[in-house]
N, C-alpha and C positions, 0 to 999 in steps of 0.2 A: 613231774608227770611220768608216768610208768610206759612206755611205749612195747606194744604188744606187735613187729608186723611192719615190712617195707614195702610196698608193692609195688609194679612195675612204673616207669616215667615216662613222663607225659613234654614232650620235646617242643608242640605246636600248639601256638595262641587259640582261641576259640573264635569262630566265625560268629561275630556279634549277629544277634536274631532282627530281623526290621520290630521296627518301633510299633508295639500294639495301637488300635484305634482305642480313641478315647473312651470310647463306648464298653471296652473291656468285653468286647464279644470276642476275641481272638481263641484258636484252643492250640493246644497241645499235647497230640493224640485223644489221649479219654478224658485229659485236665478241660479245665475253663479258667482262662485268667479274670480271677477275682479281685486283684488287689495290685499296683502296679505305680513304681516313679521311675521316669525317666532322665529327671536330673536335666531337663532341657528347657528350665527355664529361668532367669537372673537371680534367683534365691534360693532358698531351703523351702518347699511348704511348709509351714509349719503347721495344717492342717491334718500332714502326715507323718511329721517329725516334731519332738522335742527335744531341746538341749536338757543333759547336763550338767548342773554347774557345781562344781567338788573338787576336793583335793584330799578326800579320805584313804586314797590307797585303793580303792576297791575291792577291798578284804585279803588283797595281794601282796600288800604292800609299795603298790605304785609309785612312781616319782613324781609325777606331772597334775598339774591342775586343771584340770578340765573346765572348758569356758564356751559362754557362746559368742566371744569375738570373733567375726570374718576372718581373721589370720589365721584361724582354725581349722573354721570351717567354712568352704565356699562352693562355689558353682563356677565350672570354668572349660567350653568347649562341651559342653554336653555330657559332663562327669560332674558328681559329687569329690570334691577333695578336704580328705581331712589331714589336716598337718601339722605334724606334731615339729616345735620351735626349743631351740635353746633360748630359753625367757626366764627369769625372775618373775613370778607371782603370788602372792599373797602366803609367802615362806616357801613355797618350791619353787627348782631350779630348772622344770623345764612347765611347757603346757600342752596344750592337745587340744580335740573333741571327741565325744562322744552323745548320737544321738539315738533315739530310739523310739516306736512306737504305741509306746505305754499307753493308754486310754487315748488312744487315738484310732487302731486299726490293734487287732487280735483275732489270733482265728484256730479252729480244732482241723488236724489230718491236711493233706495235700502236698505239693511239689513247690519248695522255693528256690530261686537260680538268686543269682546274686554275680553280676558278670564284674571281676574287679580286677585291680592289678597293685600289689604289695608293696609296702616300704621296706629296707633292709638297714642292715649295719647294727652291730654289739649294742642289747641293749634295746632295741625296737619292738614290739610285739601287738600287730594289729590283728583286728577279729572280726569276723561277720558272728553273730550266734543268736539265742532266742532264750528267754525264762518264761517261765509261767507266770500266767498274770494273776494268779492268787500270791504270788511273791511275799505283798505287805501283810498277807494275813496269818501265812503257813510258814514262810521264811525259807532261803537257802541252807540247805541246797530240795529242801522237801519240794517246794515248787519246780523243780527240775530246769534243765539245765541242757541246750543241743547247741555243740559248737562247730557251725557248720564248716569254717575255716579258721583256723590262728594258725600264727606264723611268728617263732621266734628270728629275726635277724643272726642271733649268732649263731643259728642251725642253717644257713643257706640251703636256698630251694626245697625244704621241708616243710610241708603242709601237716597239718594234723585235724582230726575230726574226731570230735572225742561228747561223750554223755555224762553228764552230772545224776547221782541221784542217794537216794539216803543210804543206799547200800553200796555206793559207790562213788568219791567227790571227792574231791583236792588231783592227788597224785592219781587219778581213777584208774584202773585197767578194761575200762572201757571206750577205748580210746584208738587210731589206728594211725598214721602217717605214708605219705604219698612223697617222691621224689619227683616236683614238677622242677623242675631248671632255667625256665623262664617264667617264674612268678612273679621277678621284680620287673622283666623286662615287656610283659606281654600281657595280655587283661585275657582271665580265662573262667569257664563259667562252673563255679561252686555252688552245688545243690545238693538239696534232701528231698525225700519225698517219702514222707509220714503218714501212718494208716494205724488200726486198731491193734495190731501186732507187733510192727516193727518201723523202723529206720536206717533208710538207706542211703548213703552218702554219695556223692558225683562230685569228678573233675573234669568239664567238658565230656558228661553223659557216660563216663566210662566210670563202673558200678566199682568201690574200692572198700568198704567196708559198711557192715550192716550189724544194725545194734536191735539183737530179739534173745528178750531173755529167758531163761529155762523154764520160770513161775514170776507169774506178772501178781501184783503186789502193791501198793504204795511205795516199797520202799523202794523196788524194781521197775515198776512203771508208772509216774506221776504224770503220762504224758496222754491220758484222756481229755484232756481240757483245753481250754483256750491259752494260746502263747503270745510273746509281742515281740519284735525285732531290734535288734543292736547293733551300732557300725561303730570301731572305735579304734582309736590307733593308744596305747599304752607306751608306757616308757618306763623300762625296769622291769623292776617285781620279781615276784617267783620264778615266773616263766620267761621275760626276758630278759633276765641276770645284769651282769653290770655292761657302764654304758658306756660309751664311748663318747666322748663330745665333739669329736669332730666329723661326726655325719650328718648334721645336720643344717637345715629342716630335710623332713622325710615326710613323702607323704603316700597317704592310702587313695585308691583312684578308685571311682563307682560308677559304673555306666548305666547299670540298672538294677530296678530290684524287682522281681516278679511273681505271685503267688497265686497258684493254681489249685484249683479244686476237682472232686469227681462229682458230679450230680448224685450220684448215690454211691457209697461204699460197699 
Protein backbone atom coordinates (compact mmCIF):
# COMPACT_ATOMS: atom_id res chain seq x y z
CA UNK A 1 0.00 0.00 0.00
CA UNK A 2 1.49 3.37 -1.20
CA UNK A 3 1.01 5.73 1.86
CA UNK A 4 0.54 9.46 0.67
CA UNK A 5 0.43 11.80 4.25
CA UNK A 6 0.90 11.60 8.23
CA UNK A 7 -1.29 13.62 9.97
CA UNK A 8 -1.45 14.84 13.25
CA UNK A 9 -2.12 12.13 16.65
CA UNK A 10 -4.85 11.65 18.38
CA UNK A 11 -3.53 10.84 22.31
CA UNK A 12 -7.39 10.59 23.79
CA UNK A 13 -9.96 7.66 23.69
CA UNK A 14 -13.48 9.00 22.37
CA UNK A 15 -16.22 9.69 24.65
CA UNK A 16 -18.64 6.88 23.79
CA UNK A 17 -22.19 8.60 22.47
CA UNK A 18 -25.50 7.17 24.88
CA UNK A 19 -27.10 4.33 23.38
CA UNK A 20 -29.78 5.55 20.57
CA UNK A 21 -33.64 4.75 21.29
CA UNK A 22 -34.71 1.92 19.46
CA UNK A 23 -36.86 3.85 17.64
CA UNK A 24 -33.88 5.26 15.63
CA UNK A 25 -35.25 8.78 15.88
CA UNK A 26 -31.93 9.95 17.43
CA UNK A 27 -29.95 12.65 15.14
CA UNK A 28 -26.76 13.95 14.70
CA UNK A 29 -26.70 17.41 13.79
CA UNK A 30 -28.39 17.33 10.04
CA UNK A 31 -27.89 13.29 10.10
CA UNK A 32 -30.91 10.82 11.24
CA UNK A 33 -29.83 7.56 12.59
CA UNK A 34 -31.04 5.03 10.16
CA UNK A 35 -29.40 1.99 10.86
CA UNK A 36 -27.74 0.98 14.15
CA UNK A 37 -26.26 -2.33 16.61
CA UNK A 38 -25.34 -1.86 19.77
CA UNK A 39 -23.83 -5.28 20.35
CA UNK A 40 -25.89 -5.22 23.71
CA UNK A 41 -27.33 -8.28 23.51
CA UNK A 42 -26.21 -12.27 24.21
CA UNK A 43 -25.51 -12.99 20.33
CA UNK A 44 -24.75 -11.65 16.84
CA UNK A 45 -28.25 -10.54 15.14
CA UNK A 46 -28.02 -12.12 12.61
CA UNK A 47 -30.90 -10.27 11.10
CA UNK A 48 -28.04 -7.66 10.65
CA UNK A 49 -25.01 -9.72 10.43
CA UNK A 50 -23.89 -12.57 8.41
CA UNK A 51 -20.85 -14.78 8.83
CA UNK A 52 -18.41 -15.66 6.64
CA UNK A 53 -17.14 -18.88 6.23
CA UNK A 54 -13.66 -19.34 4.01
CA UNK A 55 -10.39 -19.85 3.87
CA UNK A 56 -9.69 -18.39 0.46
CA UNK A 57 -7.24 -15.73 1.37
CA UNK A 58 -9.35 -12.90 0.56
CA UNK A 59 -7.64 -12.19 -2.63
CA UNK A 60 -4.79 -11.16 -0.19
CA UNK A 61 -3.41 -14.01 0.41
CA UNK A 62 -4.60 -14.55 4.09
CA UNK A 63 -3.70 -17.03 6.52
CA UNK A 64 -6.74 -17.62 8.60
CA UNK A 65 -10.00 -19.37 8.21
CA UNK A 66 -12.78 -17.62 8.72
CA UNK A 67 -15.67 -19.34 10.74
CA UNK A 68 -18.88 -18.70 12.44
CA UNK A 69 -17.64 -20.44 15.69
CA UNK A 70 -18.31 -18.33 19.06
CA UNK A 71 -14.44 -18.49 19.54
CA UNK A 72 -14.56 -16.07 16.87
CA UNK A 73 -16.87 -14.37 17.10
CA UNK A 74 -18.96 -13.09 20.25
CA UNK A 75 -20.73 -10.63 22.41
CA UNK A 76 -19.15 -9.84 25.70
CA UNK A 77 -19.94 -6.58 28.04
CA UNK A 78 -21.64 -4.82 25.50
CA UNK A 79 -19.09 -5.11 22.62
CA UNK A 80 -18.79 -7.12 19.60
CA UNK A 81 -15.39 -9.35 19.83
CA UNK A 82 -13.82 -10.69 17.04
CA UNK A 83 -10.85 -12.91 17.61
CA UNK A 84 -8.53 -14.16 15.80
CA UNK A 85 -6.90 -17.70 17.53
CA UNK A 86 -3.65 -19.76 16.86
CA UNK A 87 -5.99 -22.95 15.67
CA UNK A 88 -5.64 -25.63 12.99
CA UNK A 89 -8.60 -25.53 10.60
CA UNK A 90 -9.46 -27.21 7.70
CA UNK A 91 -5.43 -26.72 6.29
CA UNK A 92 -4.87 -23.34 7.90
CA UNK A 93 -2.95 -22.51 10.81
CA UNK A 94 -4.74 -19.87 12.34
CA UNK A 95 -8.76 -18.74 12.25
CA UNK A 96 -10.76 -15.50 12.73
CA UNK A 97 -14.18 -13.83 11.70
CA UNK A 98 -15.46 -12.00 9.57
CA UNK A 99 -18.97 -10.51 9.35
CA UNK A 100 -20.90 -8.30 7.12
CA UNK A 101 -24.14 -6.90 6.10
CA UNK A 102 -24.67 -8.11 2.62
CA UNK A 103 -28.45 -8.50 1.81
CA UNK A 104 -29.15 -7.67 5.01
CA UNK A 105 -28.93 -3.83 5.48
CA UNK A 106 -27.21 -1.52 2.32
CA UNK A 107 -27.56 2.04 1.92
CA UNK A 108 -26.39 5.08 -0.70
CA UNK A 109 -24.49 8.59 1.00
CA UNK A 110 -24.55 9.40 4.88
CA UNK A 111 -22.10 9.32 8.03
CA UNK A 112 -20.99 5.84 9.65
CA UNK A 113 -19.09 5.91 13.23
CA UNK A 114 -17.85 2.63 13.93
CA UNK A 115 -16.54 3.22 17.80
CA UNK A 116 -13.79 0.15 18.12
CA UNK A 117 -10.73 -0.61 19.68
CA UNK A 118 -7.82 -2.66 17.69
CA UNK A 119 -5.73 -5.84 17.96
CA UNK A 120 -1.88 -5.60 17.62
CA UNK A 121 1.19 -7.68 17.12
CA UNK A 122 3.47 -8.80 13.57
CA UNK A 123 1.17 -10.14 11.42
CA UNK A 124 -2.47 -8.92 12.79
CA UNK A 125 -4.53 -6.78 10.40
CA UNK A 126 -8.16 -5.77 11.34
CA UNK A 127 -10.60 -3.58 9.31
CA UNK A 128 -13.90 -1.85 9.63
CA UNK A 129 -14.66 -1.09 5.67
CA UNK A 130 -17.67 -1.22 3.07
CA UNK A 131 -18.17 -2.77 -0.91
CA UNK A 132 -20.68 -2.12 -3.12
CA UNK A 133 -23.38 -4.40 -3.16
CA UNK A 134 -23.39 -4.93 -6.90
CA UNK A 135 -20.01 -6.82 -5.91
CA UNK A 136 -21.39 -10.29 -7.45
CA UNK A 137 -22.38 -8.76 -10.64
CA UNK A 138 -19.44 -5.96 -11.54
CA UNK A 139 -16.66 -7.64 -9.32
CA UNK A 140 -13.76 -6.06 -7.56
CA UNK A 141 -12.48 -3.75 -7.33
CA UNK A 142 -15.30 -2.00 -10.00
CA UNK A 143 -17.80 -2.40 -7.22
CA UNK A 144 -15.57 -0.01 -5.04
CA UNK A 145 -14.09 -0.37 -2.14
CA UNK A 146 -14.02 2.51 1.30
CA UNK A 147 -11.73 1.35 4.02
CA UNK A 148 -12.93 3.22 6.77
CA UNK A 149 -10.15 1.90 9.26
CA UNK A 150 -7.26 -0.95 8.89
CA UNK A 151 -4.59 -1.45 10.97
CA UNK A 152 -1.54 -3.30 10.26
CA UNK A 153 -0.03 -4.69 13.98
CA UNK A 154 3.52 -4.34 12.71
CA UNK A 155 2.96 -0.59 11.90
CA UNK A 156 1.89 0.31 15.64
CA UNK A 157 -0.65 3.04 16.18
CA UNK A 158 -1.15 3.63 12.42
CA UNK A 159 -4.52 3.77 11.07
CA UNK A 160 -5.00 4.01 7.60
CA UNK A 161 -8.16 5.07 5.45
CA UNK A 162 -7.86 4.29 2.03
CA UNK A 163 -10.45 3.95 -1.46
CA UNK A 164 -10.43 1.14 -3.88
CA UNK A 165 -11.55 1.81 -7.36
CA UNK A 166 -10.77 0.74 -11.20
CA UNK A 167 -8.38 3.60 -11.40
CA UNK A 168 -7.08 3.04 -8.35
CA UNK A 169 -6.73 -0.74 -6.09
CA UNK A 170 -4.21 -2.85 -4.50
CA UNK A 171 -1.18 -0.60 -3.47
CA UNK A 172 -3.79 2.56 -4.20
CA UNK A 173 -2.55 6.12 -3.57
CA UNK A 174 -5.61 6.87 -2.53
CA UNK A 175 -5.15 6.22 0.73
CA UNK A 176 -4.09 8.39 3.92
CA UNK A 177 -2.70 7.36 7.56
CA UNK A 178 -3.28 8.85 11.00
CA UNK A 179 -0.79 8.22 14.17
CA UNK A 180 -3.53 7.36 16.93
CA UNK A 181 -1.30 5.78 19.89
CA UNK A 182 -3.91 4.50 21.72
CA UNK A 183 -5.65 2.32 19.24
CA UNK A 184 -4.96 -0.78 20.86
CA UNK A 185 -5.40 0.49 24.31
CA UNK A 186 -8.64 2.68 23.93
CA UNK A 187 -11.99 2.36 21.74
CA UNK A 188 -12.14 5.58 19.44
CA UNK A 189 -14.76 6.55 17.00
CA UNK A 190 -13.85 5.86 13.09
CA UNK A 191 -16.01 7.49 10.55
CA UNK A 192 -17.01 8.56 6.97
CA UNK A 193 -19.51 10.60 5.88
CA UNK A 194 -20.26 10.10 2.07
CA UNK A 195 -22.27 12.41 -0.34
CA UNK A 196 -22.62 12.80 -4.19
CA UNK A 197 -19.01 14.32 -4.50
CA UNK A 198 -16.86 13.08 -1.86
CA UNK A 199 -15.62 11.20 1.28
CA UNK A 200 -14.42 12.20 4.23
CA UNK A 201 -12.80 10.25 6.85
CA UNK A 202 -12.78 10.92 11.02
CA UNK A 203 -10.91 9.68 14.02
CA UNK A 204 -13.12 10.84 17.01
CA UNK A 205 -14.70 13.73 14.39
CA UNK A 206 -11.26 15.26 13.74
CA UNK A 207 -11.47 15.46 9.63
CA UNK A 208 -7.95 13.63 8.28
CA UNK A 209 -8.30 12.93 4.91
CA UNK A 210 -10.93 13.32 2.06
CA UNK A 211 -11.28 11.18 -1.16
CA UNK A 212 -12.98 13.69 -4.32
CA UNK A 213 -11.71 13.05 -7.46
CA UNK A 214 -10.64 15.47 -10.25
CA UNK A 215 -13.38 13.79 -12.97
CA UNK A 216 -15.90 11.40 -11.54
CA UNK A 217 -16.23 8.51 -13.78
CA UNK A 218 -16.85 4.76 -13.22
CA UNK A 219 -13.53 4.05 -12.97
CA UNK A 220 -13.13 7.18 -10.34
CA UNK A 221 -16.36 7.09 -8.78
CA UNK A 222 -18.40 3.74 -8.32
CA UNK A 223 -19.59 5.03 -5.21
CA UNK A 224 -23.31 6.36 -6.31
CA UNK A 225 -24.90 3.26 -5.17
CA UNK A 226 -25.83 1.18 -2.35
CA UNK A 227 -22.82 -0.38 -0.15
CA UNK A 228 -22.89 -3.04 2.68
CA UNK A 229 -20.63 -3.29 5.93
CA UNK A 230 -17.61 -5.46 7.09
CA UNK A 231 -15.85 -6.00 10.51
CA UNK A 232 -12.88 -8.39 10.23
CA UNK A 233 -9.93 -9.20 12.02
CA UNK A 234 -7.19 -10.94 9.08
CA UNK A 235 -4.01 -12.61 9.87
CA UNK A 236 -1.14 -12.06 7.36
CA UNK A 237 -1.44 -11.22 3.92
CA UNK A 238 -0.23 -8.43 1.91
CA UNK A 239 -0.86 -6.03 4.31
CA UNK A 240 -0.20 -7.70 7.52
CA UNK A 241 3.16 -9.38 6.48
CA UNK A 242 4.52 -12.18 8.62
CA UNK A 243 3.24 -13.20 11.78
CA UNK A 244 4.27 -13.81 14.79
CA UNK A 245 2.80 -16.61 16.77
CA UNK A 246 3.24 -15.58 20.02
CA UNK A 247 0.49 -12.79 20.20
CA UNK A 248 -2.01 -14.45 20.40
CA UNK A 249 -5.40 -14.66 20.62
CA UNK A 250 -5.95 -11.03 19.53
CA UNK A 251 -8.95 -9.48 19.42
CA UNK A 252 -11.02 -6.66 17.50
CA UNK A 253 -13.50 -4.79 20.13
CA UNK A 254 -16.93 -3.04 18.71
CA UNK A 255 -19.17 -1.01 20.77
CA UNK A 256 -21.24 0.24 18.03
CA UNK A 257 -22.03 0.54 14.61
CA UNK A 258 -24.16 3.69 13.53
CA UNK A 259 -25.37 4.94 10.13
CA UNK A 260 -26.75 8.14 9.59
CA UNK A 261 -28.60 9.87 6.81
CA UNK A 262 -29.57 13.67 5.60
CA UNK A 263 -33.34 13.79 4.68
CA UNK A 264 -32.38 15.42 1.61
CA UNK A 265 -28.79 15.91 -0.07
Amino acid sequence: MIIIGQLSAFGQSHPLASTPSKDTSSTLGQYTLVWHDEFNEKTLDTTNWSYEVNGNGGGNNELQYYTDSPENCFLRDGALVIQALKKSHKGKSYTSARIRTQKKFSFKYGRVEVVAKVPGGKGIWPAIWMLGSDISRVGWPACGEIDMMEYAGKEPHVIHGSIHTTSSHGNTVNTRILDVPTAETAFHNYAIEWDTKKIDFFVDDSLYYTYKPDNYNDNTWPFNKDFFLILNVAVGGNFGGAVDDNIFPQTMEVKSVRVYQKTTL
